[in-house]
Phi, psi and omega in degrees: 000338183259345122001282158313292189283358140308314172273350161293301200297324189272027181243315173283306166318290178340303175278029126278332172310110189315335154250058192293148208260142192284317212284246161030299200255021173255325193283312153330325204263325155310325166268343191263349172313282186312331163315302185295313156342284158305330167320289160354283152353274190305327164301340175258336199280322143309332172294313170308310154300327153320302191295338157318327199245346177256153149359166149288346204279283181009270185006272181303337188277329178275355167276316193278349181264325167315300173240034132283283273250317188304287184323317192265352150316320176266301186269021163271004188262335188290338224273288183284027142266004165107349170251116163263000000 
């Protein structure tokens, strides 16, 4: 993740640059592809172990607090900037 907010920050200076270079803000956008990716991964290949050890009922309730908790996570972030 800190990761992540390195390459946003160095994506934005670029595009704030009086010429920004494309070439540049594409490799970014590559590495930040690949991050999330990788994330990804990981988040299911844990879900997958979780799931091992819990019930169907477990589960479904932690999938479902899972991606509510995601969705209301992002728009409390729009939130604290100032986009509602």
């Amino acid at each position: 993740i800190k990761n992540m907010k390195a390459l946003r920050k160095k994506m934005k200076e670029e595009l704030a640059g009086e010429d920004p270079d494309g070439k540049k803000l594409m490799t970014y956008a590559t590495e930040t592809a690949d991050q999330v990716e990788k994330m990804t991964k990981l988040r299911i290949q844990h879900l997958l172990e979780v799931k091992k050890v819990l019930d169907d009922d477990q589960f479904e309730k932690l999938l479902s607090k899972e991606w509510y908790q995601g969705k209301k996570h992002h728009r409390d972030a729009r939130h604290r900037r100032g986009r509602h």
